[in-house]
Each structure stands twice: as structure tokens, then as C-alpha cells.
The first five atom37 places (N, CA, C, CB, O) and aatype in JSON, in Angstrom:
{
  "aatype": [20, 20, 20, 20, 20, 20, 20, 20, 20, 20, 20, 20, 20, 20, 20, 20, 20, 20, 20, 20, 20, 20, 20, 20, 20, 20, 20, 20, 20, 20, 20, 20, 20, 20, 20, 20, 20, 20, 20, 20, 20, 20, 20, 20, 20, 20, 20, 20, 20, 20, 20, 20, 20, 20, 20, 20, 20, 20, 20, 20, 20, 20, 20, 20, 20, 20, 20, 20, 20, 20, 20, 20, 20, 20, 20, 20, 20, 20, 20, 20, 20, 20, 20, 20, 20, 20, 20, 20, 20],
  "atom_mask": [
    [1, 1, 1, 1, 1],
    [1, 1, 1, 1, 1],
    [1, 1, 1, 1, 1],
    [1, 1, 1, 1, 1],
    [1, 1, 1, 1, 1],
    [1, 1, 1, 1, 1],
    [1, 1, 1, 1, 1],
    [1, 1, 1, 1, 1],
    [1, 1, 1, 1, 1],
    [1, 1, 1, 1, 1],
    [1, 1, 1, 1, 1],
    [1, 1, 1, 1, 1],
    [1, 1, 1, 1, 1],
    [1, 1, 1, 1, 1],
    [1, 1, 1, 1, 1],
    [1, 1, 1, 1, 1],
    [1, 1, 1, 1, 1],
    [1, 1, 1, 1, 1],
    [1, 1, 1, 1, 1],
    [1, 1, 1, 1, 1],
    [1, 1, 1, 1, 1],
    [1, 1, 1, 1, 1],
    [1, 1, 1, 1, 1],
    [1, 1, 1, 1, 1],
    [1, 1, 1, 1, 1],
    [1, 1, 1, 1, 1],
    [1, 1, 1, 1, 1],
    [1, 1, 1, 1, 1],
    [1, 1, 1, 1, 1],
    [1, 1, 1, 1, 1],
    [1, 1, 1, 1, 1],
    [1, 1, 1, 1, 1],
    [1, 1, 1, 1, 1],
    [1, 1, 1, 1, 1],
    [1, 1, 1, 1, 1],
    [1, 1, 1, 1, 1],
    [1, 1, 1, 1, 1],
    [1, 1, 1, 1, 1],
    [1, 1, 1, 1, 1],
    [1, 1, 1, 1, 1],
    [1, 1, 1, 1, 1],
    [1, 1, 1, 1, 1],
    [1, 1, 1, 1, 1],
    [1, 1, 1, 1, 1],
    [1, 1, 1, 1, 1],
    [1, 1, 1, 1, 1],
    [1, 1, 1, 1, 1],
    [1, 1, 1, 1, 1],
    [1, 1, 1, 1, 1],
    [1, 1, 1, 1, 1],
    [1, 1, 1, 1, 1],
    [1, 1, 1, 1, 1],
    [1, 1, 1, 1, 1],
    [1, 1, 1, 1, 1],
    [1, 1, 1, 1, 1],
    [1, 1, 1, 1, 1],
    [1, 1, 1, 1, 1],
    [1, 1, 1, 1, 1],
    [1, 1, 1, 1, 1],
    [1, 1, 1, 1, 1],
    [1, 1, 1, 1, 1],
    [1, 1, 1, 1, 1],
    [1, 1, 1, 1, 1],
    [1, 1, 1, 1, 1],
    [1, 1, 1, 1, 1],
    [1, 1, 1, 1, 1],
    [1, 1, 1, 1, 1],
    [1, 1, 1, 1, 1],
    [1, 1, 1, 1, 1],
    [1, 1, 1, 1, 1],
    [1, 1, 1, 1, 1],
    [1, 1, 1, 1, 1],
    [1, 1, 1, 1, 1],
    [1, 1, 1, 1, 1],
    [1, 1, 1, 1, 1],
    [1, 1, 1, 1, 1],
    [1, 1, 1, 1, 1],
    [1, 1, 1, 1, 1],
    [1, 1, 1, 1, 1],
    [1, 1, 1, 1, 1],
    [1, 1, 1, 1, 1],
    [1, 1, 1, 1, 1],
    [1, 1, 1, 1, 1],
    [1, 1, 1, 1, 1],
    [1, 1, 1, 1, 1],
    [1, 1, 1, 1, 1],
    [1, 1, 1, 1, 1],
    [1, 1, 1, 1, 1],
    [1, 1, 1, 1, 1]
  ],
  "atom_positions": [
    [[-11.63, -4.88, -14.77], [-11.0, -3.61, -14.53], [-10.6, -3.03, -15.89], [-9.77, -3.75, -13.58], [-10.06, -3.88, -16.59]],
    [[-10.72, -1.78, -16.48], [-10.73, -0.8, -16.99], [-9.19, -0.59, -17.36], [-11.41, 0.1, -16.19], [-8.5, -0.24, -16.41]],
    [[-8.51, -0.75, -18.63], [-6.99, -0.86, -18.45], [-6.82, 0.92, -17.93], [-6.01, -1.45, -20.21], [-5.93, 1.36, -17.19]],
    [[-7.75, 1.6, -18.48], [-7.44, 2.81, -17.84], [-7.02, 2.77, -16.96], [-8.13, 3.53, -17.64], [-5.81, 2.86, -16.78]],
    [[-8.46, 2.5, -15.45], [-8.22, 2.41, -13.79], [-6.86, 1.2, -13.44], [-9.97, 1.76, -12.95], [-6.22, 1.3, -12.39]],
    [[-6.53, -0.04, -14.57], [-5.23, -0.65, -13.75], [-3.92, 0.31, -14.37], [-4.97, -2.62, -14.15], [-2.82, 0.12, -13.84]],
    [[-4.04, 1.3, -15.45], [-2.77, 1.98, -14.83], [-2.56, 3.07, -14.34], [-1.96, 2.07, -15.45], [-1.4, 3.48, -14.25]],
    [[-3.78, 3.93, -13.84], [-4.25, 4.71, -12.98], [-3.14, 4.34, -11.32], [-6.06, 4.35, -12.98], [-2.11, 4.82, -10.85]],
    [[-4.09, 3.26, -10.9], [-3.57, 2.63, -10.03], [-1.89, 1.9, -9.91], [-4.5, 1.85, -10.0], [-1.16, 1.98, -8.93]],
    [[-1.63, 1.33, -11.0], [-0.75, 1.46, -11.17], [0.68, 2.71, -10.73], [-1.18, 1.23, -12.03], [1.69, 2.54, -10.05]],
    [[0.29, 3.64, -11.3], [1.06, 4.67, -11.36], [0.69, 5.16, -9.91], [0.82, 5.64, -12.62], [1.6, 5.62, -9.22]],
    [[-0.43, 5.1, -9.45], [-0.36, 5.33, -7.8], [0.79, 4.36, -7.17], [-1.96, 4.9, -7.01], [1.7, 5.0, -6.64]],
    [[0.89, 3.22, -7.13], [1.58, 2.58, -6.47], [3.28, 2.57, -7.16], [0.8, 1.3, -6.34], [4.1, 2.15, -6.35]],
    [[3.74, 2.88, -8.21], [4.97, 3.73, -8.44], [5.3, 5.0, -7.64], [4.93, 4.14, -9.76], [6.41, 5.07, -7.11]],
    [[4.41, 6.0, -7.52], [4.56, 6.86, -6.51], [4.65, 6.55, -5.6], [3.96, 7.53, -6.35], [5.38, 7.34, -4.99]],
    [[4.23, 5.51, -4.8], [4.6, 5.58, -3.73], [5.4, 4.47, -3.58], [3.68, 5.74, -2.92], [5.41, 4.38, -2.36]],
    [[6.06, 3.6, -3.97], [6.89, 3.31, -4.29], [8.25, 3.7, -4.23], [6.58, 3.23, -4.92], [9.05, 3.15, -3.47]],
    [[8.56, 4.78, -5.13], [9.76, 5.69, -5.26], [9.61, 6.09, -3.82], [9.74, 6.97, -6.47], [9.73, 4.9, -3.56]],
    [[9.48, 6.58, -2.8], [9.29, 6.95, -2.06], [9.71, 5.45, -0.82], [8.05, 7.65, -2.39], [10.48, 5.69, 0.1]],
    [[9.32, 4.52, -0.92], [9.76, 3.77, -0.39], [11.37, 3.15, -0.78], [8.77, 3.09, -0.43], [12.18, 2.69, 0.02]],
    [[11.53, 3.29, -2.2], [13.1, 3.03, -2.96], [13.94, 4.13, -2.47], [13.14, 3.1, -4.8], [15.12, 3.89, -2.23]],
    [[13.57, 5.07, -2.32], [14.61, 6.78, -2.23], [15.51, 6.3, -0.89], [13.36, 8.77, -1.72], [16.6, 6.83, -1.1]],
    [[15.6, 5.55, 0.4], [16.51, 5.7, 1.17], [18.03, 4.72, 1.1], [15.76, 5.6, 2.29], [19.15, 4.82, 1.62]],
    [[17.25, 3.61, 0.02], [18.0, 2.61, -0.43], [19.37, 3.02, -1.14], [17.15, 1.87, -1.27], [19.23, 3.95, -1.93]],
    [[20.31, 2.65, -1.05], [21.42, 2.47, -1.26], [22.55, 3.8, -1.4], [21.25, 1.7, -2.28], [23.7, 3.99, -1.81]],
    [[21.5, 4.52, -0.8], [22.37, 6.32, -0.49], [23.54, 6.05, 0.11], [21.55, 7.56, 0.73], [23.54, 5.2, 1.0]],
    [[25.02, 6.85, -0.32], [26.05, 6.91, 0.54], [26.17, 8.07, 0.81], [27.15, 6.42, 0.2], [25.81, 8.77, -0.14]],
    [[26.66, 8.84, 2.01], [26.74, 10.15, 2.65], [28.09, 10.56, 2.08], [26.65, 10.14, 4.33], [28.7, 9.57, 1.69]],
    [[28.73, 11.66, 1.91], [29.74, 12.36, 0.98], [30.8, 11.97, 2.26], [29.44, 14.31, 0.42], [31.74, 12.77, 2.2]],
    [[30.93, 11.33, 3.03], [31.51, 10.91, 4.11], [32.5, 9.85, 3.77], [30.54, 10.5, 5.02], [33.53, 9.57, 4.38]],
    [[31.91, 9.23, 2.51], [32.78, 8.02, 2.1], [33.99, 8.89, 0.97], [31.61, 6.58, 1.17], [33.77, 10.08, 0.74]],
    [[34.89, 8.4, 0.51], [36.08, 8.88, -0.7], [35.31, 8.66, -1.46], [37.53, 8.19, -1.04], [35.14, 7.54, -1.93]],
    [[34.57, 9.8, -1.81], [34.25, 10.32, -2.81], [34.67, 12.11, -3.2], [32.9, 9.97, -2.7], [35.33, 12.76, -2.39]],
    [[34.29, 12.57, -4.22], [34.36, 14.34, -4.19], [33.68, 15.04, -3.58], [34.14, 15.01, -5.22], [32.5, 15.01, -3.92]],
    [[33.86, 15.49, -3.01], [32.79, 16.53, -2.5], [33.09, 17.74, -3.19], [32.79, 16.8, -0.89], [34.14, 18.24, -3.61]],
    [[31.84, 18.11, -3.19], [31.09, 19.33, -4.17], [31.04, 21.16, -3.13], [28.92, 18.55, -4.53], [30.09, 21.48, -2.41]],
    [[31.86, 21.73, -3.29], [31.62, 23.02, -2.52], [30.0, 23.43, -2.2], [32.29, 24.2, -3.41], [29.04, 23.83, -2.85]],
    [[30.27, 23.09, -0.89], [28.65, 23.95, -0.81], [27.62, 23.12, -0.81], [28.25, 24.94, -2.05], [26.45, 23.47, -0.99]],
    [[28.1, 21.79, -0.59], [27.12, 20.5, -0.31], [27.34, 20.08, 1.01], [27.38, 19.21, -1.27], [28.35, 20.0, 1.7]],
    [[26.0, 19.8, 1.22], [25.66, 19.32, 2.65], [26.61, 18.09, 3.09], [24.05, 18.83, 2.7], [26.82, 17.2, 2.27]],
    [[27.08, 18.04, 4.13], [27.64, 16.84, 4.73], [27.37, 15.61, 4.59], [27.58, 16.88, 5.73], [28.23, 14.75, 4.37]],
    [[25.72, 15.32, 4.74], [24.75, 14.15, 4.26], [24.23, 13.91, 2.9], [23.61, 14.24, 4.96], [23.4, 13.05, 2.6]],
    [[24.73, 14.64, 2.19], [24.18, 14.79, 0.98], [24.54, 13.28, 0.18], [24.8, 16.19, 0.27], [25.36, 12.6, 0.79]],
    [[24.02, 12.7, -1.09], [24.9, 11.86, -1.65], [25.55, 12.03, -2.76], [24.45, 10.94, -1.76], [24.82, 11.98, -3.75]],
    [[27.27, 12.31, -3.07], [27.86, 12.5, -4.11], [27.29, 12.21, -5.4], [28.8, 11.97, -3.97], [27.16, 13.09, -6.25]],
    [[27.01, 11.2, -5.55], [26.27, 11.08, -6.67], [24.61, 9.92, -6.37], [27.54, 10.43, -7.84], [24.43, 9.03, -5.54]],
    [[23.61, 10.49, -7.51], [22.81, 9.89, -7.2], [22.09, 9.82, -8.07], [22.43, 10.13, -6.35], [21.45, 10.82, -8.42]],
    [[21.88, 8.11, -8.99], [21.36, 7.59, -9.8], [19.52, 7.7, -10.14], [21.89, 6.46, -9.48], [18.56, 7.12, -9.65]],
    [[19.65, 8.63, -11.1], [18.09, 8.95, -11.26], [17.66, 7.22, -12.14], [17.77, 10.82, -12.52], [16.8, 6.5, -11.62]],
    [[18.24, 6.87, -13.2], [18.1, 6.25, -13.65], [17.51, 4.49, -12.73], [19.13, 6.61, -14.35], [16.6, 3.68, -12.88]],
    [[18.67, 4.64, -11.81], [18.86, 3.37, -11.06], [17.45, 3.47, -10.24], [20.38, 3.31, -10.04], [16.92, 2.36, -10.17]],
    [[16.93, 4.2, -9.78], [15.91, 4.75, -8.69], [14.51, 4.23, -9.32], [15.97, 6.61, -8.48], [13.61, 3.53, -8.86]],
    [[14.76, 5.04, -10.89], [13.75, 4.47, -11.49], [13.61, 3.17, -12.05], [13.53, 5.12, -12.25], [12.52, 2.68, -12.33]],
    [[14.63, 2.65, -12.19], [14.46, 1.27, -12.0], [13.96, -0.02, -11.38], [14.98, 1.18, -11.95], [13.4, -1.02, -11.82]],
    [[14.48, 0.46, -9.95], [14.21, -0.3, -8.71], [12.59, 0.41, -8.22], [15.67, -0.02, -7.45], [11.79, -0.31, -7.63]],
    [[12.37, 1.36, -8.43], [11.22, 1.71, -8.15], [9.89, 1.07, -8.84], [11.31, 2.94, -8.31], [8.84, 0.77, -8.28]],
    [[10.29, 0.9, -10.45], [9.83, -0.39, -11.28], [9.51, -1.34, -11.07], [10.37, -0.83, -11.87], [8.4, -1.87, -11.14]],
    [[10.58, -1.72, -10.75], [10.47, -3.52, -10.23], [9.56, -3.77, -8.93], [12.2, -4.21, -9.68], [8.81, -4.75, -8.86]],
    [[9.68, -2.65, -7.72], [9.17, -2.37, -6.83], [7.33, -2.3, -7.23], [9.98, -1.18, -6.39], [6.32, -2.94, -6.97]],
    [[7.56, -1.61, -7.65], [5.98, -1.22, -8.14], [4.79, -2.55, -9.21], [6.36, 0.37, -9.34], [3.63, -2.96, -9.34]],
    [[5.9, -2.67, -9.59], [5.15, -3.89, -10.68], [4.94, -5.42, -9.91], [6.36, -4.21, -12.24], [4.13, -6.27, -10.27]],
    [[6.01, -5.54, -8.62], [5.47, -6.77, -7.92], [3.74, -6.24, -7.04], [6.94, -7.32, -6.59], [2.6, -6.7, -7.05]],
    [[4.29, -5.31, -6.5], [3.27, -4.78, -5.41], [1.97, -4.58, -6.12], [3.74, -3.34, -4.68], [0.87, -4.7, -5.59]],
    [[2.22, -4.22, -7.54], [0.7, -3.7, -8.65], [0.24, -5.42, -8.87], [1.27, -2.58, -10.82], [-0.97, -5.63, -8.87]],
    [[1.34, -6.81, -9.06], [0.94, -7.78, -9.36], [0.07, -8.41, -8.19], [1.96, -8.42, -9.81], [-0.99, -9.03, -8.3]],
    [[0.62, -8.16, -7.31], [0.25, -8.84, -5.76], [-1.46, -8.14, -6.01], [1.49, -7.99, -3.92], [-2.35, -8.93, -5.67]],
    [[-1.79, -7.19, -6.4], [-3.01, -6.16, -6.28], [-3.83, -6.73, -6.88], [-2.93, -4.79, -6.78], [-4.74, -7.37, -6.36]],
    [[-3.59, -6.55, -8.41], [-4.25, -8.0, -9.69], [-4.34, -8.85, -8.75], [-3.15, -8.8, -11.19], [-5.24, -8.58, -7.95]],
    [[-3.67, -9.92, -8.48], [-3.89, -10.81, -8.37], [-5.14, -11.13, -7.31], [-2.82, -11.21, -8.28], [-5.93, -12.08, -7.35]],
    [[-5.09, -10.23, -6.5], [-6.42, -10.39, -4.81], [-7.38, -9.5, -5.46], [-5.85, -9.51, -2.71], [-8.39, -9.52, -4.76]],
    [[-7.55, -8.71, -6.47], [-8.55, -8.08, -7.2], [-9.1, -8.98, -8.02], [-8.13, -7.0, -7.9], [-10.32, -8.9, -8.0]],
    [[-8.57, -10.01, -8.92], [-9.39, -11.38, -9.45], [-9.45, -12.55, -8.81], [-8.95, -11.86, -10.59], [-10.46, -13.21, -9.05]],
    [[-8.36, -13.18, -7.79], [-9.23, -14.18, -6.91], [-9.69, -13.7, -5.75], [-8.56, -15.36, -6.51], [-10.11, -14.53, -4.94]],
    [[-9.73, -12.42, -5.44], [-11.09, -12.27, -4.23], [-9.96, -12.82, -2.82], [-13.0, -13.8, -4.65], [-10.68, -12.99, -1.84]],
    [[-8.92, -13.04, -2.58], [-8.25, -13.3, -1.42], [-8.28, -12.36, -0.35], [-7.06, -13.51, -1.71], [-8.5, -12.85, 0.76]],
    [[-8.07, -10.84, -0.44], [-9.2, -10.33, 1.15], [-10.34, -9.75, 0.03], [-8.36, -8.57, 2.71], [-10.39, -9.47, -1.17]],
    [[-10.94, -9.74, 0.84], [-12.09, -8.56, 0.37], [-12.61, -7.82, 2.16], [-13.9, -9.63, -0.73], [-12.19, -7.98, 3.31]],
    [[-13.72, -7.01, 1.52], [-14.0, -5.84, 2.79], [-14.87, -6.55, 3.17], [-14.48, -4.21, 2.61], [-15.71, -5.71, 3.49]],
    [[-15.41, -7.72, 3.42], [-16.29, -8.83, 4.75], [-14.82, -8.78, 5.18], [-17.26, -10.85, 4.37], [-14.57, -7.64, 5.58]],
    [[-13.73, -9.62, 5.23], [-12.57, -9.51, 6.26], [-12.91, -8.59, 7.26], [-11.24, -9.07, 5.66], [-13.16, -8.91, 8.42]],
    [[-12.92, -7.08, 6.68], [-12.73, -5.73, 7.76], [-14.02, -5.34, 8.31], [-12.12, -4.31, 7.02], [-14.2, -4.18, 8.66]],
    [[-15.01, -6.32, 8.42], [-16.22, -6.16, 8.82], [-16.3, -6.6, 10.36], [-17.11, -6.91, 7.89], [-16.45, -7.74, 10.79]],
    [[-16.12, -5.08, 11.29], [-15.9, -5.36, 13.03], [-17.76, -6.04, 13.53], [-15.39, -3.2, 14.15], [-17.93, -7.06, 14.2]],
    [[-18.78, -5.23, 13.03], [-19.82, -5.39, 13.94], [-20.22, -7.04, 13.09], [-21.14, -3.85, 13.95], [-21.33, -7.23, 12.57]],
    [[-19.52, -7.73, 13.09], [-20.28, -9.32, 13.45], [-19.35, -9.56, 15.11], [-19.74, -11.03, 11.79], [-19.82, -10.43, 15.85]],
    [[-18.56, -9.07, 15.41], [-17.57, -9.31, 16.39], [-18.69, -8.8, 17.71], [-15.92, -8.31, 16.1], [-18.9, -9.49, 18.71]],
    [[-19.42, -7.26, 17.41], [-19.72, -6.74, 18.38], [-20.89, -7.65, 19.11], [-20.0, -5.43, 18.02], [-21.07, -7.37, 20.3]],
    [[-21.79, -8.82, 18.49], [-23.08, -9.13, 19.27], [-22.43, -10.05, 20.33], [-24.39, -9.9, 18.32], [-23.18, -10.6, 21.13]],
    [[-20.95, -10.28, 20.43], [-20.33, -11.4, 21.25], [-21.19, -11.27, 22.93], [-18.36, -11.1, 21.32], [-20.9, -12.05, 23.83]]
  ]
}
């Protein structure tokens, strides 16, 4: 693999990623905290860009390792998802 295409891919799976991190550890302005005029009820008082990208990191770099890793030992490949040997039953 192409270090290009592994951080191509890479950075695909950070995106979506963050996206899986974003509901994690939100508190609703519901708790003693300040609330901000003119902020939503659900909103969260404060909210760590830094921290997000962090955990989204860590997130991403196991899930990119797990990827490597079945991309050089071959652990599924697309014979797995191959239905018509099933169909001559």
C-alpha cells in the first residue's frame, strides 16, 4: 500500500470517527453550569474541540490499525462475501 492511499484512508476513517466520538461525554446546560443567553436548552456549556480531537485520534488510529493489520494478513478477504457457492445447495 501506497503511504499516500494508507493516509488517504486513514483520514477517511478519522472522519468518520469524529462522528462516532461527537455524542460522547456531552453535558446538557441542565447541569450547574452558565448558561449563555440565547442557547438552546440541550446545548453543551462548554465543548472541548481539542478533547474531541483527541479521542477521535485514538479512535481512528486503533480502527486504521485493525485495517493494516487484515490488509497484510489477509484475515477476511471478499471469498468470505462470496453468496453464489451457497446458491448450488
Amino acid at each position: 500500500m501506497k503511504i499516500s492511499s494508507a493516509i488517504a484512508i486513514y483520514l477517511l476513517f478519522w472522519w468518520g470517527c469524529l462522528f462516532l466520538v461527537l455524542p460522547f461525554r456531552l453535558r446538557s446546560s441542565q447541569e450547574p453550569e452558565d448558561h449563555v443567553p440565547g442557547q438552546a436548552d440541550s446545548a453543551t456549556p462548554r465543548f472541548s474541540v481539542g478533547r474531541t480531537a483527541l479521542w477521535t485520534t485514538i479512535t481512528s488510529a486503533v480502527v486504521f490499525a485493525c485495517f493494516y493489520l487484515n490488509y497484510t494478513q489477509g484475515w477476511i478477504t471478499a471469498d468470505l462475501f462470496d453468496l453464489s457457492r451457497y446458491a448450488g445447495r
